[in-house]
MMTF fields as JSON, N, C-alpha, C and O atoms, coordinates in Angstrom:
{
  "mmtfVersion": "1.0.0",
  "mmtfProducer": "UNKNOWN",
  "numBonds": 255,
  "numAtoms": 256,
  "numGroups": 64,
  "numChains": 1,
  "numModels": 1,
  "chainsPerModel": [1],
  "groupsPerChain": [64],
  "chainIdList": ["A"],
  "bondAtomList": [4, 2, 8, 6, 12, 10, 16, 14, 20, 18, 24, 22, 28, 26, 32, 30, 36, 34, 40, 38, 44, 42, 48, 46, 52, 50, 56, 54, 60, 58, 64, 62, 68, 66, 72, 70, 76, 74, 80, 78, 84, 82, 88, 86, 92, 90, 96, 94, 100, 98, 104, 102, 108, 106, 112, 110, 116, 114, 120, 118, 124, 122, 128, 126, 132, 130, 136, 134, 140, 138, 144, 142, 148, 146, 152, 150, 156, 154, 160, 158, 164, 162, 168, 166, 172, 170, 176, 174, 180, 178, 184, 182, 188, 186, 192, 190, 196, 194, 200, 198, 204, 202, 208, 206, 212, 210, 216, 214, 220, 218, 224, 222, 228, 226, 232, 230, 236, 234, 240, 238, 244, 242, 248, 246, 252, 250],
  "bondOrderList": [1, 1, 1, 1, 1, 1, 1, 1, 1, 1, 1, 1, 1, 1, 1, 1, 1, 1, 1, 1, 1, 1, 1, 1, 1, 1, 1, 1, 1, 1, 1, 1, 1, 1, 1, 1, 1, 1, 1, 1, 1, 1, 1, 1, 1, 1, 1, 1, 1, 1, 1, 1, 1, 1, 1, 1, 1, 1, 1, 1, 1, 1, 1],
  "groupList": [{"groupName": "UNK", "atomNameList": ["N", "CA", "C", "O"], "elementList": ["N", "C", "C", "O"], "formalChargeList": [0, 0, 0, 0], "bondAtomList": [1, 0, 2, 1, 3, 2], "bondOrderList": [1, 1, 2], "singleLetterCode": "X", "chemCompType": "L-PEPTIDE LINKING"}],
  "groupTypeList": [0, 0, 0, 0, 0, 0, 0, 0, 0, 0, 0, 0, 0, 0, 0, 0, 0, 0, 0, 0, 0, 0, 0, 0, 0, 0, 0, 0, 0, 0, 0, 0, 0, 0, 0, 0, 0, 0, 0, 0, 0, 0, 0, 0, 0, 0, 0, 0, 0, 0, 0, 0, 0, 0, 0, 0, 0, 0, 0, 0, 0, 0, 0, 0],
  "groupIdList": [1, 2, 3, 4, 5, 6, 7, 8, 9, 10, 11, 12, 13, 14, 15, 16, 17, 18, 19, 20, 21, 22, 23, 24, 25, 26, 27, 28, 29, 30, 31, 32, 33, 34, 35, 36, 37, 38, 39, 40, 41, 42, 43, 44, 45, 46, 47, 48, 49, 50, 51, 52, 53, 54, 55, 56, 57, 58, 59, 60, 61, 62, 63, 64],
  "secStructList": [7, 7, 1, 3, 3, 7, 7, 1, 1, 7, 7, 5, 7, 6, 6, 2, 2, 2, 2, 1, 7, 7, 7, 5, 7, 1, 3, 3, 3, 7, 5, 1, 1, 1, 1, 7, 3, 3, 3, 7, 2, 2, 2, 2, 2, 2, 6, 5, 7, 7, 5, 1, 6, 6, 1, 3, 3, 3, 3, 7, 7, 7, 7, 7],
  "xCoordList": [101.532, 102.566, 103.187, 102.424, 104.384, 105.13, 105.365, 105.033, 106.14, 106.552, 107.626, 107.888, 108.547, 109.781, 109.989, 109.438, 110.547, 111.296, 112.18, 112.378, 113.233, 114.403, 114.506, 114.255, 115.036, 114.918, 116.475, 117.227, 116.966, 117.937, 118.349, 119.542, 117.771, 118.102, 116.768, 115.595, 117.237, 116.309, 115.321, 115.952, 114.254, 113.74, 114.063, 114.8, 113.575, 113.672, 112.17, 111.174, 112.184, 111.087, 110.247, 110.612, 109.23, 108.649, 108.302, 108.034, 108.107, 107.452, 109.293, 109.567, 110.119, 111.5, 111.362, 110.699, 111.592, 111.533, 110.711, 111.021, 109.495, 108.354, 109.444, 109.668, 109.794, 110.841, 112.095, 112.526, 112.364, 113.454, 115.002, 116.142, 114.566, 115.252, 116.035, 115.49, 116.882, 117.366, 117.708, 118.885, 116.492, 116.408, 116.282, 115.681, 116.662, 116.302, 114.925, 115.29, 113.766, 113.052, 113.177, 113.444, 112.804, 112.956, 111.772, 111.773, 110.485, 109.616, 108.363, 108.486, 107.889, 106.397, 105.047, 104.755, 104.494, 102.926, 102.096, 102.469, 101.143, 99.186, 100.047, 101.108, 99.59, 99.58, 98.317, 97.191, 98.486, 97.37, 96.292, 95.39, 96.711, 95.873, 95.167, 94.021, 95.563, 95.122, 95.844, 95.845, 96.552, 97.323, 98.918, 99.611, 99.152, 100.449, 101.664, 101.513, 102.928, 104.137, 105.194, 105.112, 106.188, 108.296, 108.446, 108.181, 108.982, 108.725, 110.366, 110.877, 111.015, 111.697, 111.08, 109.865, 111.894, 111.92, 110.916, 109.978, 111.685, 110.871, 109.424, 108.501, 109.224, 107.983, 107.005, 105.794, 107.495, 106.985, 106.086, 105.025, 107.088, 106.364, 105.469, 104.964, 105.425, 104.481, 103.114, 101.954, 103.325, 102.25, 101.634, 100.452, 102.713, 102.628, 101.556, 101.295, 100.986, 99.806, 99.68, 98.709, 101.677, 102.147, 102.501, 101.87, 103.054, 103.299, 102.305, 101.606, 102.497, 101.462, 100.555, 100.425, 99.983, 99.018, 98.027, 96.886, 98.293, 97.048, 97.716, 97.494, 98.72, 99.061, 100.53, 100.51, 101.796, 103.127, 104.091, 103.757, 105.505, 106.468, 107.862, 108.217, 108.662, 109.81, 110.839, 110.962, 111.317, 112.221, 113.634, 113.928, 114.652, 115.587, 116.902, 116.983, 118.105, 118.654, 119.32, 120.302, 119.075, 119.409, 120.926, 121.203, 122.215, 123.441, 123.799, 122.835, 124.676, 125.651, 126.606, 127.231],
  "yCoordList": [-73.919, -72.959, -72.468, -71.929, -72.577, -71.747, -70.427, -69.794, -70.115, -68.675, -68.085, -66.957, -69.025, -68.586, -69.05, -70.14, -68.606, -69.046, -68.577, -67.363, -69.813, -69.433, -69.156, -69.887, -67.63, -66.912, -66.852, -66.711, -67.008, -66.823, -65.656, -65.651, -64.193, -63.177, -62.409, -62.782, -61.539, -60.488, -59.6, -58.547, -59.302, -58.348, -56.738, -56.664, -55.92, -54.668, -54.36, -54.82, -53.756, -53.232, -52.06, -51.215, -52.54, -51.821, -50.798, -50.04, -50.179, -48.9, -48.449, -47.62, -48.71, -47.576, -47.641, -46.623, -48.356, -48.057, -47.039, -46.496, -46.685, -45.905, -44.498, -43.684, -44.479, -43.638, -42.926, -41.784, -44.091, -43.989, -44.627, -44.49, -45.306, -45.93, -47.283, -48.049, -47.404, -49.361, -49.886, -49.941, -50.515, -51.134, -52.742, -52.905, -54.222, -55.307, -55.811, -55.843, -56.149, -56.644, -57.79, -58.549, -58.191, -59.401, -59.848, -61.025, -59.41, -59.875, -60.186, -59.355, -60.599, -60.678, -60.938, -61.915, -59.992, -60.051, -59.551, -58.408, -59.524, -58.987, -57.319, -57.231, -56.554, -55.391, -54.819, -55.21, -54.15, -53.37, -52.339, -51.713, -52.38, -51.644, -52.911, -52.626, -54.065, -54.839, -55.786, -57.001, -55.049, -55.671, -56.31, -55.579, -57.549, -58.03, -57.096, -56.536, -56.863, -56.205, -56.961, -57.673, -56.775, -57.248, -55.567, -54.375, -56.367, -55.251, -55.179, -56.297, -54.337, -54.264, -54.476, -54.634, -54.479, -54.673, -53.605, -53.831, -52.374, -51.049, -51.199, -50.956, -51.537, -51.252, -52.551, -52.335, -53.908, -54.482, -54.737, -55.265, -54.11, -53.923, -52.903, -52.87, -51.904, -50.294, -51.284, -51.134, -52.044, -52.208, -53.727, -54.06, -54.468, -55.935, -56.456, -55.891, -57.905, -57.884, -59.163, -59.823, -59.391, -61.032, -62.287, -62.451, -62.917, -63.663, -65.44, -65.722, -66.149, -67.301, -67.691, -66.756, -68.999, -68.542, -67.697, -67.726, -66.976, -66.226, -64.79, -63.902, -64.672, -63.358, -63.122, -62.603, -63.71, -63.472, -64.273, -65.336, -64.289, -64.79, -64.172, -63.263, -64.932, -64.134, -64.519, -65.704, -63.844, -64.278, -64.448, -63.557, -65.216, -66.084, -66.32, -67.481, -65.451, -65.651, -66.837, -66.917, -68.018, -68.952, -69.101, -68.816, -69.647, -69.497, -69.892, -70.583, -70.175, -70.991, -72.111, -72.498],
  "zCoordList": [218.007, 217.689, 218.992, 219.794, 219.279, 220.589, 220.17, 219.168, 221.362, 221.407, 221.252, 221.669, 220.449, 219.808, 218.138, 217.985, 216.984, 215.965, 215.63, 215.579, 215.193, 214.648, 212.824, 211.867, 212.951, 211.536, 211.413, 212.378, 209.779, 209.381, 209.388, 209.693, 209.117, 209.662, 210.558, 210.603, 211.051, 211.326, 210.983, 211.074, 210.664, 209.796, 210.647, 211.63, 210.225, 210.792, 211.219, 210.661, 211.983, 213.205, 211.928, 211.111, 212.306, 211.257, 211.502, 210.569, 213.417, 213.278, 213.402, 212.535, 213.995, 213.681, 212.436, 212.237, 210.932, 209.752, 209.195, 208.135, 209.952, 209.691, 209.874, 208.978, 210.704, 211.5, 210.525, 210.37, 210.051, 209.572, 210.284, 209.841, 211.453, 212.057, 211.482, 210.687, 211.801, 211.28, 212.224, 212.58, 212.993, 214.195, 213.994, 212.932, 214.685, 213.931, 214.748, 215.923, 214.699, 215.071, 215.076, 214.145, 217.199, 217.991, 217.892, 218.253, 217.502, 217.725, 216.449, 215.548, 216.345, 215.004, 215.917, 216.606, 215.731, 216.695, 216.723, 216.456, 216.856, 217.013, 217.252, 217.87, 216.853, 218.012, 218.684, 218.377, 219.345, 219.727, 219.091, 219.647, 217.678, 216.933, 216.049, 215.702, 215.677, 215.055, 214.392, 214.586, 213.474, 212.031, 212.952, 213.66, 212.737, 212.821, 212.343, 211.257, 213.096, 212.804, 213.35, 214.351, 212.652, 213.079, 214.34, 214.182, 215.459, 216.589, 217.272, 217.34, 217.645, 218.261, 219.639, 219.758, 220.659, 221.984, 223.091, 223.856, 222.691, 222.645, 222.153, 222.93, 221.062, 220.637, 220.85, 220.905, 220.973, 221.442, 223.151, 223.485, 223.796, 224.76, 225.434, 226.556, 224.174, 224.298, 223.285, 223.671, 222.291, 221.256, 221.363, 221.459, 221.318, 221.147, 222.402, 223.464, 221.786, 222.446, 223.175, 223.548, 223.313, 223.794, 223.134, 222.089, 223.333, 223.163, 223.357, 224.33, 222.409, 222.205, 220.662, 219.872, 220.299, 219.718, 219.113, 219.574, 218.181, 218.023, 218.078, 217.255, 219.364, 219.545, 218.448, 217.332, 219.221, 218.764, 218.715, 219.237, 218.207, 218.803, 218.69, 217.94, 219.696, 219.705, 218.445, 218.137, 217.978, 217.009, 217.357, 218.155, 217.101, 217.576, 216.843, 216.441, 216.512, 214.863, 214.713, 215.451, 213.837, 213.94, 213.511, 212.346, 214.607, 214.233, 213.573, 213.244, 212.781, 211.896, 212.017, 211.03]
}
């Protein structure tokens, strides 16, 4: 598995949604508490636990 996929859209960042935010999450990955999340940029790099196997990947919006 690499460290990028191309998604037809974006999902939304799940901790801004927690928020109440409508942020699009760049990322899907391990976090630092345990459980996998859709991460914005911001929160990926306060939570996320990297990129690779096992950990994450970047998400990529695939064009048209």
């Amino acid at each position: 598995m690499g460290t990028t996929v191309t998604v037809p859209e974006l999902p939304k960042c799940d901790f801004c949604s927690r928020a109440g935010i409508d942020e699009d999450a760049h990322y899907d990955g391990k976090t630092v508490f345990g459980p996998w999340a859709n991460m914005c940029s911001v929160h990926f790099s306060t939570y996320g636990s990297g990129l690779g196997t096992g950990l994450g990947q970047r998400l990529i919006l695939k064009e048209e």
